[in-house]
N, C-alpha and C positions, 0 to 999 in steps of 0.2 A: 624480581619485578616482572610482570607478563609482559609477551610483547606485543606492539601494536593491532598484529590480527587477532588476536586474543583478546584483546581491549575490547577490539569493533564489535567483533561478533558477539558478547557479551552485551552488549548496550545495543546494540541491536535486534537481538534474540528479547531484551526486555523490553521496549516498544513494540517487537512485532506482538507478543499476547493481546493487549487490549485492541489493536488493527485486527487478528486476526478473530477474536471476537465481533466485535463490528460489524465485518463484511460477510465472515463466514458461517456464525454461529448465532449472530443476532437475527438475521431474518428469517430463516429457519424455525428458531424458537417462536418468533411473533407470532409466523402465520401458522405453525402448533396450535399456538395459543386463542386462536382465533379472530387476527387482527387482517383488515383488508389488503391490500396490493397499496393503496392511496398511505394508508399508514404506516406500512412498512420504508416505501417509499422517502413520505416526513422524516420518518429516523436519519434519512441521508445530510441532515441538518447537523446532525453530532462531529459529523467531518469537517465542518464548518471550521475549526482550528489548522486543520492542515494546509487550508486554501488563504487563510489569514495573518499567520504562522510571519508572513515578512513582515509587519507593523512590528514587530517586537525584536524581530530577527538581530540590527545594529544595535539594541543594546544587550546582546549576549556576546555578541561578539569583543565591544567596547568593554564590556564592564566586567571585573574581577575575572577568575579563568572558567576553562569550561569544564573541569574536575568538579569546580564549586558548585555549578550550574546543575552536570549533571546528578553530583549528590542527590542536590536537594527536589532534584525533580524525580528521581527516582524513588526517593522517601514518597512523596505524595500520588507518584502511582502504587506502591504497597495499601498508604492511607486509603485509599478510593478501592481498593481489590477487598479490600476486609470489609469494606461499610456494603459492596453490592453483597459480600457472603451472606447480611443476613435481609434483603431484601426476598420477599416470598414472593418466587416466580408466578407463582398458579393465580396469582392475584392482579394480573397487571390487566384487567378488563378495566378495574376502576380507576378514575382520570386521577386521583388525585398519586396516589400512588406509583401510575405512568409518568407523571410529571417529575415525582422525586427521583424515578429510576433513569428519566432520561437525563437528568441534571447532573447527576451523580458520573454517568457515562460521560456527561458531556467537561467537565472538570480532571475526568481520567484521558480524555482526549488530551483536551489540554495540556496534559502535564506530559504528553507521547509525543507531542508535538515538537513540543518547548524541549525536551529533551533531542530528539534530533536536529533541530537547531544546531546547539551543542555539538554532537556525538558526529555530524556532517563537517562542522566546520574541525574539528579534529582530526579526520580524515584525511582533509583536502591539504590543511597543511603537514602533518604527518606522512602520507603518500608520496613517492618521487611519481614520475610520469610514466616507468616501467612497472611498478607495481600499485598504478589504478585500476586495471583491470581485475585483477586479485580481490582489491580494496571493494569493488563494484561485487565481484562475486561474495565475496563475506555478508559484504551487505544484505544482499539476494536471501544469502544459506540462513542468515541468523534469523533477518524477521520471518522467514518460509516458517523455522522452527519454532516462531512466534505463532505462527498462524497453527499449524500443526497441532500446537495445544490448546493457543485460546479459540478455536474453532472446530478443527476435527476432532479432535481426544474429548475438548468439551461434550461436543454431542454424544458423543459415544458413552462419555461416564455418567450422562445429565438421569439415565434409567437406571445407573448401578449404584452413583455415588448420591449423596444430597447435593444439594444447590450450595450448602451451606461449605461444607468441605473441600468442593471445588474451588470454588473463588479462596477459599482459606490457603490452597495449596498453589495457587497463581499469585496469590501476595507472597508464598515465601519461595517461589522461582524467582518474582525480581529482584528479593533481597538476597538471593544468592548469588543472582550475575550485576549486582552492585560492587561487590568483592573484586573483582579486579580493578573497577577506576579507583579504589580505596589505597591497593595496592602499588597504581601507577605512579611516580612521579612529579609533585606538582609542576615545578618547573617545565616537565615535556609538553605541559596541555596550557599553557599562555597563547592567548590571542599575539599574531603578529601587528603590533601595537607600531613599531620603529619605522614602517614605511607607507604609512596612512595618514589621514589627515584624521581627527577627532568625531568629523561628525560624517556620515553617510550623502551623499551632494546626487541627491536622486535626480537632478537636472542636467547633470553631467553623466550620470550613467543612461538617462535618454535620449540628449544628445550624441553619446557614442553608439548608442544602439542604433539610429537612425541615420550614423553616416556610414554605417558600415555595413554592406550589403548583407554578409553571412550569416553576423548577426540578426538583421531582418527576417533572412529565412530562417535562422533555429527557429525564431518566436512563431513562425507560423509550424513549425512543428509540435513544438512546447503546445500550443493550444487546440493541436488536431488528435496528438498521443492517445490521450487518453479518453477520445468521444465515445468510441465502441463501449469501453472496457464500464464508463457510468453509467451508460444506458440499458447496460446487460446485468450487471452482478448480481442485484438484487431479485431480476427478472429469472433468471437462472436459474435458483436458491428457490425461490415459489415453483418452479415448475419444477422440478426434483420432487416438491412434496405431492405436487396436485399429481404426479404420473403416476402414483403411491408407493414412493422408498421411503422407510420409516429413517425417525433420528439418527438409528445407531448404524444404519447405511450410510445416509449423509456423512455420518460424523467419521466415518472410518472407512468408507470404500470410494466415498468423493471429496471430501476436504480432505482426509490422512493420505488417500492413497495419491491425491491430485499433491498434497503438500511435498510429499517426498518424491513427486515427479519433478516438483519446482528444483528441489533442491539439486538432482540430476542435471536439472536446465541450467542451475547457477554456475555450475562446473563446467559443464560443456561450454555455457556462454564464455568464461572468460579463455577457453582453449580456442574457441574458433577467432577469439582476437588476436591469436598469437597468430594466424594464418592467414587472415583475411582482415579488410582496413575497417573500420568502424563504420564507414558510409554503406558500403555495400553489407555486411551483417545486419545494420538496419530494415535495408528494402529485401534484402530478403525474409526475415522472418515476420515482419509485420504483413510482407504476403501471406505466409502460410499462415500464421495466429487467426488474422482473417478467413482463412479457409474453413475451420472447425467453426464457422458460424452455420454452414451446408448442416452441418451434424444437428445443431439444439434444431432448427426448419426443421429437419425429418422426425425430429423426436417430440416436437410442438406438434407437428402435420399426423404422427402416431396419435397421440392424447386424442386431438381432433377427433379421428378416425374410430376411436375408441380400440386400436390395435396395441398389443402387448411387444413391448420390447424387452429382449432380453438384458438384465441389471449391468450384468458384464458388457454390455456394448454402449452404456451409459457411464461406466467408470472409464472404461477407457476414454471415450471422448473428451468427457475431463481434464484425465490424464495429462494429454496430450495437449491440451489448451493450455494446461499450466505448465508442462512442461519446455512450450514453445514460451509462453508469457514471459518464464523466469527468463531464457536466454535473450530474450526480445530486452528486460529492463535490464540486464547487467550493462547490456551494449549503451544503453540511455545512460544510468548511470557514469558511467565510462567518459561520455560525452558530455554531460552535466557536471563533472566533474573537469573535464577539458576548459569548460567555458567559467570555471568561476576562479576568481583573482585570490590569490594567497593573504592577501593584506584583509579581504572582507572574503573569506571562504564559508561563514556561516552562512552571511545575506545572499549571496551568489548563490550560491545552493538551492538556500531554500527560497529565492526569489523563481526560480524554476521549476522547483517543484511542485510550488504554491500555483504556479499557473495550471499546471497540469492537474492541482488536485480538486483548485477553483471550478475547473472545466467539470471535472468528474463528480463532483459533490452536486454540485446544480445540474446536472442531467442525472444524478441518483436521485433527484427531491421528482423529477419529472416523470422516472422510468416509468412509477408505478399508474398513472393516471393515464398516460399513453398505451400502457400494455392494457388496463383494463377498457379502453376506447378501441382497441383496433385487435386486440386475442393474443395469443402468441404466434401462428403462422404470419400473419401480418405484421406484425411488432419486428420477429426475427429478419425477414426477409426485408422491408426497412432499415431496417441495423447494417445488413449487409453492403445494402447500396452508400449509405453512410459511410462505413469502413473503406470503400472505393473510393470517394471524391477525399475520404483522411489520408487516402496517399499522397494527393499530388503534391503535397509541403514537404514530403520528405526529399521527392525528386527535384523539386526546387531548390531545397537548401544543398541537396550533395552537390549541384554544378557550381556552388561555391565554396565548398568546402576544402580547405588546403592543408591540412594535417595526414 
């Protein structure tokens, strides 16, 4: 029988493919294709599941286990990876065919969503308190290696391999890391059912958030997290291409080489909890994350100028965003996990994450109208001052913070 970090990182590594597709490899490909900043932008609608993801969240928890859950949700991420295999990339000018292909995404979201659901509240009650940080890092490592392929590796093979063959060999990675919840246990993966009440009392968990100061301050973190990170990704990802790195750069010297930076950061993230307290690894690395905003200004302020940057000073920058990123979320994670209740560990989870991804999904539908209104020097150095006023919730919440 595998054991628990073997589970996670497995069902997590299968989620992160279609995310890492999404954020790293779908915009890219668009604006290839020849589709505006405003339309790339739209796409940020498909995330719409992960910011919604609570409506549904109580009854996966409630209902049958999350073994069962995750099956069946994994089945229809394979279902959805073979149907885009034979959708013909080179065609998505026409509306009507854009429309099947974003449905199609948007049903694969779905079911990446709904599956971490699941695969979170497993976690939360599987983890003791000494090994969440670990649980945080796995997390980090698996969908990094998510992204890695349904993003970097994609672009890179998008010139070697067909369209067709790719997404064939992405449906049969998530049916191989299906293999271990098959293997797990049922019994270990039951919701804790014995010290709940039946039904979710959302008036009771607003009332507790509301008399409880701490709590007030996570939520202004929870909703500040992630403002940089929606108003950038997609902005990022276009100006890579407009600076002229081709696909197989992107796909292998900035999303590969950035991916396995992450996964560096996932490691290091969960060592520097073994040294330093959770509040203070926050404020610092969401200083420095913030920092490598200076970097895309200079390299927006280059494009401008019509000046040549060397490639290598643009990977690195990356690099280093993602590598700071990963350590930045294991510590979130870590702490997301600190705040949610054993008895409802899916909802709590993903009542968190939904905020943060709420945040980031609706300033992803914005990035792109914004950036084409104001250029990238402007857009970026705006981003910056943003990411300064997104501290002050974290300094708020650490002076109540008692863990």
């Amino acid at each position: 029988m595998p054991s628990i970090y073997v589970l996670l990182f497995s069902l997590y590594w299968a989620q992160g493919l279609p995310v890492g597709f999404m954020t790293h490899a779908l915009p890219v490909i668009l604006r290839h294709e020849g589709l505006s900043l405003a339309h790339i932008g739209g796409f940020g609608l498909l995330m719409l599941p992960w910011s919604i993801k609570v409506l549904w969240a109580p009854m996966i928890d409630r209902v049958g286990q999350y073994r069962q859950w995750i099956i069946g949700l994994q089945l229809l991420l394979c279902i959805s990876l073979i149907i885009l295999a034979y959708v013909p990339i080179h065609q998505l000018q026409h509306g009507n065919l854009l429309v099947v292909f974003f449905v199609v995404l948007f049903v694969m979201n779905m079911a990446a969503a709904s599956q971490d659901i699941a695969t979170d509240g497993l976690a939360v009650c599987s983890l003791h308190a000494q090994q969440q940080h670990w649980g945080s890092s796995l997390q980090v490592i698996g969908s990094r290696l998510g992204f890695i392929v349904g993003g970097g590796v994609l672009l890179w093979l998008i010139d070697v391999w067909q369209w067709h063959s790719i997404f064939l060999g992405l449906a049969l990675l998530v049916a191989l890391n299906t293999l271990p919840i098959l293997l797990y246990q049922p019994s270990s993966l039951a919701p804790h059912r014995s010290k709940s009440p039946s039904r979710f009392d959302v008036k009771a968990y607003l009332r507790d958030l509301k008399i409880r100061p701490e709590l007030w301050a996570w939520l202004g973190v929870l909703l500040s997290f992630k403002v940089v990170d929606g108003l950038s990704g997609a902005i990022i990802k276009a100006l890579l291409v407009d600076v002229g790195l081709s696909l197989q750069q992107i796909g292998l010297y900035i999303s590969g080489l950035g991916a396995v930076a992450a996964l560096l950061g996932a490691a290091l993230g969960a060592l520097l909890l073994k040294y330093c307290s959770r509040s203070r690894a926050l404020c610092i690395l969401s200083w420095l994350k913030l920092s490598t905003l200076l970097g895309y200004i200079g390299l927006a302020y280059a494009l401008e100028q019509q000046y040549r940057m060397a490639p290598w000073l643009m990977y690195s920058l990356h690099a280093i965003e993602d590598l700071l990123a990963s350590m930045l979320l294991v510590v979130m994670l870590s702490l997301i996990m600190h705040y949610s209740r054993p008895a409802w560990a899916g909802t709590d989870f993903t009542v968190q994450v939904s905020i943060m991804a709420t945040v980031s999904g609706v300033l992803y539908v914005l990035s792109g109208i914004a950036a084409d209104a104001l250029g990238y020097v402007d857009y970026f150095i705006l981003l910056l001052g943003l990411g300064l006023v997104s501290l002050y919730p974290i300094y708020r919440w650490k002076k109540h913070y008692s863990a």
